[in-house]
C-alpha positions in Angstrom: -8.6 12.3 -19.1 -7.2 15.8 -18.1 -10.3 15.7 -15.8 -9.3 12.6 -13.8 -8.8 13.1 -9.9 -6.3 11.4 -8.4 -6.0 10.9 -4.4 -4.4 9.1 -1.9 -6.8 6.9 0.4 -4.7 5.9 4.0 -6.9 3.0 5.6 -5.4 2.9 9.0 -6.7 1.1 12.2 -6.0 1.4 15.6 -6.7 -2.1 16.3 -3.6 -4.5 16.0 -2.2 -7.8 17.7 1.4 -7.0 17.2 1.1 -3.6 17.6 -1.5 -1.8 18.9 -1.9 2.0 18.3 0.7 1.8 15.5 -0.7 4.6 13.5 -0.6 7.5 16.1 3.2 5.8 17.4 5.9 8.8 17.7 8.4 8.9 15.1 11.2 11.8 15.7 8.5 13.7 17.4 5.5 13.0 15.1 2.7 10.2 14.8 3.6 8.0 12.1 1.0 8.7 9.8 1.4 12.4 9.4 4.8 11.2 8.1 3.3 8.7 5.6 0.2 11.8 4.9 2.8 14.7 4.2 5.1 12.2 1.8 1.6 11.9 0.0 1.2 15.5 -0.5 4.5 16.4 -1.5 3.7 14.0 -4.9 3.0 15.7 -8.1 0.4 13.6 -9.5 -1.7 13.9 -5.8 -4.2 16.4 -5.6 -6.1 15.3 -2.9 -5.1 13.0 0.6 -7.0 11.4 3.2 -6.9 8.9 5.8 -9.9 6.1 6.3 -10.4 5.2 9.8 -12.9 3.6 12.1 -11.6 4.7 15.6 -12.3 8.1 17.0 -8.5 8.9 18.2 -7.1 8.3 14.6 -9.6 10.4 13.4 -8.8 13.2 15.9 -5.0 13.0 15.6 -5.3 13.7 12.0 -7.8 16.6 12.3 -5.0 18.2 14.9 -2.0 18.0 12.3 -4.4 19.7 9.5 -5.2 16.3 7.6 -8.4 15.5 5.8 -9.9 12.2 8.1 -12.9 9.9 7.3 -15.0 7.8 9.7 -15.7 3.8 7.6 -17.0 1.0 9.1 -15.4 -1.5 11.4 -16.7 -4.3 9.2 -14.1 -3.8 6.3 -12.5 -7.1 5.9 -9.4 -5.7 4.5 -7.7 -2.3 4.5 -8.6 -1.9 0.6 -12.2 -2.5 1.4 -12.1 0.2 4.0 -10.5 2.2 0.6 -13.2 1.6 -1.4 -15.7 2.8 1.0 -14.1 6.2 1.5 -13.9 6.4 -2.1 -17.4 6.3 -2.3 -17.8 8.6 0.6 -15.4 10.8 -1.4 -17.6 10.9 -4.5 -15.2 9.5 -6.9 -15.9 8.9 -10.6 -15.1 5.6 -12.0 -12.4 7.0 -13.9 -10.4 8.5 -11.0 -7.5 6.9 -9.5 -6.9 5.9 -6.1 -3.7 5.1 -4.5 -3.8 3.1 -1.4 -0.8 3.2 1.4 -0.5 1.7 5.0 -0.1 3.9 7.4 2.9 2.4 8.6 5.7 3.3 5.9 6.6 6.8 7.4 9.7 6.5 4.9 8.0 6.2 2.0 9.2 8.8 -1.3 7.1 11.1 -2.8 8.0 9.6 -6.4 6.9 6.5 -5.4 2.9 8.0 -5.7 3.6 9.4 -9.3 5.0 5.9 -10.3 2.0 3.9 -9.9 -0.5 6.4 -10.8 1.5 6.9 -14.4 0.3 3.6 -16.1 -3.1 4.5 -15.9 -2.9 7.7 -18.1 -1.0 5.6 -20.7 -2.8 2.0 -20.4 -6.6 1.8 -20.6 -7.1 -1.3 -19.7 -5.6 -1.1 -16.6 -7.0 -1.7 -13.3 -4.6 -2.0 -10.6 -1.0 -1.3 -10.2 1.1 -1.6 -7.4 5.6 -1.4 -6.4 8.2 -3.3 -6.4 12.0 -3.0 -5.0 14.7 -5.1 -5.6 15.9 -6.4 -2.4 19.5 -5.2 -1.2 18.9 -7.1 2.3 19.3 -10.6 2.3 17.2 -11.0 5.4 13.7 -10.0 3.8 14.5 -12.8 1.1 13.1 -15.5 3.9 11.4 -12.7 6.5 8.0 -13.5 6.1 6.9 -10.5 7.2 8.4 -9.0 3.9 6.1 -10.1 0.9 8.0 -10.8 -1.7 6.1 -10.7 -5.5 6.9 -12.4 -9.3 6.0 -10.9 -12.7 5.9 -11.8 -16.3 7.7 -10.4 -19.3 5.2 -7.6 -19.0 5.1 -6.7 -15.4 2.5 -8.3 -14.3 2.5 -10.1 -11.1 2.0 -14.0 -10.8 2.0 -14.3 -7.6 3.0 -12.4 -4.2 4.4 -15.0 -1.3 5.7 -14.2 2.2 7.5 -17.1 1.1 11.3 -16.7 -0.9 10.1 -16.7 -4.6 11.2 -17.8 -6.9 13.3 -20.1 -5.0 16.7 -21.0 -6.6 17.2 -24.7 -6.7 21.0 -24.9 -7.2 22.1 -21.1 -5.8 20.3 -18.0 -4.7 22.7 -15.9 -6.1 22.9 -14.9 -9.8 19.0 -13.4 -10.0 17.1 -10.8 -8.4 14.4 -10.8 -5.7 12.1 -8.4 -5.5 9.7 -6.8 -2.2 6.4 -5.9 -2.6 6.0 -2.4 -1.3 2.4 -1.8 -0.1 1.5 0.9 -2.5 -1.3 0.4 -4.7 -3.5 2.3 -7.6 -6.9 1.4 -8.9 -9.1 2.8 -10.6 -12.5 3.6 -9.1 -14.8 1.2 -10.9 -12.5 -2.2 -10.0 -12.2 -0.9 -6.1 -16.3 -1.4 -6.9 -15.4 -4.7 -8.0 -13.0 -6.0 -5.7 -15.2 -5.1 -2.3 -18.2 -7.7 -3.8 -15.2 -10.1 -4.5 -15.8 -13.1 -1.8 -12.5 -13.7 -0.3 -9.9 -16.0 -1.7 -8.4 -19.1 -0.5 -5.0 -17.7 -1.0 -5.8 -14.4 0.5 -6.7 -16.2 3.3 -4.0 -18.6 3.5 -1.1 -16.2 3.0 -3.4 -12.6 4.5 -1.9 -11.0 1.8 -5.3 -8.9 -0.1 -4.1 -8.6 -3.4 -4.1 -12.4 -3.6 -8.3 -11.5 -4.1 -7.9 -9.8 -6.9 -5.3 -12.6 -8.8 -8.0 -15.4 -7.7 -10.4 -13.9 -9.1 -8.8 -13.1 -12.8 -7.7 -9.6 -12.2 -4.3 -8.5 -13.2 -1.9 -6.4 -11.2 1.0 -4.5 -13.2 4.0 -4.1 -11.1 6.3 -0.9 -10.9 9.7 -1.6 -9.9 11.1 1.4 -8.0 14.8 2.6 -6.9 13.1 3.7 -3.6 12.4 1.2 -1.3 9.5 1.9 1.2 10.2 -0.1 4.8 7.2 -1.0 7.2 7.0 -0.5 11.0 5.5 -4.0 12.1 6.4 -3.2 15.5 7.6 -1.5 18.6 11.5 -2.3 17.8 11.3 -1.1 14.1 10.8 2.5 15.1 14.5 2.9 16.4 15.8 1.9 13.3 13.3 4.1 11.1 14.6 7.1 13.0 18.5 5.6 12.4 17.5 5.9 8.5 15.6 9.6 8.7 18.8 10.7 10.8 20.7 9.2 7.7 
């Protein structure tokens, strides 16, 4: 237990319809994921951080700001995939835990890291854990772009929707709604499971990978966390990213 490594894998492509190059786009002076790398490193629990990449000018922007980069394949299917190859590149012990961030949250707190790597050093059964924020604007209720998750009595998840869920049949007021933040943990030996997983009709249907996992009988505890994490989908979100840092 004492033993156990913990690191931060960042899969991060250049590659992207809506927004091409998003990774390496300025925020207050900085590409966005040296903000998102640094948060990492300011954790606690993190020891170790580094960013999975397949295209040579990710790799080389990180290597300038000091980071620790790795070249994966282009044929990772999903951005957890391309985690679970560097974590074999990495030499990871199936007991280690890796936590898995997009490269687009350049907001994200420190704190959140520690919160989903916790469960694992009190649950041993545990394979994946991932956050959630109650939402406080109304808009990412029905913004599809802003998954929204459900959980049981116990935290685990039943389902994550870019759909409004649960949906309030006679008011939407009077409950919470909660926003999947894309911050995961696993441990090593189910990120060996997940990438010989075939991919799930629901993964497919909604893109949303930790739909592979549910299909497939896996369960993922969700952390609700006071600090919400927003995402830079495209050009337009940076100004209001920098309106919050000035904040």
């Amino acid at each position: 237990m004492k033993n156990r490594k913990v690191v931060v894998i960042i899969p991060s492509r250049y590659g992207s319809t809506r927004f091409e190059g998003k990774p390496l786009a300025a925020i207050s002076g900085r590409p966005m994921i040296r903000w998102v790398y640094e948060s990492a490193l300011k954790a606690g629990s993190i020891k170790n951080v580094y960013v999975a990449t397949d295209d040579e000018r990710i790799y080389k922007a990180v290597e300038q700001f000091g980071g620790n980069a790795l070249m994966t394949t282009s044929k990772n299917r999903s951005g957890t995939d391309r985690v679970a190859e560097a974590a074999d590149r990495i030499g990871l012990g199936p007991d280690d835990i890796v936590v898995n961030i997009q490269g687009d949250q350049p907001l994200v707190d420190p704190r959140c890291f520690d919160q989903v790597v916790e469960p694992f050093f009190n649950i041993d059964s545990l394979e994946m854990t991932t956050l959630a924020f109650a939402i406080k604007d109304k808009r990412e209720i029905t913004d599809p772009k802003d998954v929204k998750v459900v959980f049981d009595a116990d935290g685990m998840a039943l389902y994550f929707s870019r759909s409004a869920i649960p949906f309030g049949r006679d008011s939407s007021d009077g409950f919470e709604t909660y926003k999947h933040l894309g911050v995961y943990a696993y441990r090593k030996s189910f990120l060996d499971i997940f990438r010989t997983l075939p991919s799930g009709k629901l993964e497919t249907i909604e893109k949303l990978e930790q739909l592979r996992a549910m299909e497939f009988g896996h369960r993922i505890l969700v952390i609700v966390t006071p600090y919400d994490s927003p995402e830079v989908d495209l050009p337009e979100d940076i100004q209001r990213i920098e309106n919050k840092m000035s904040r």
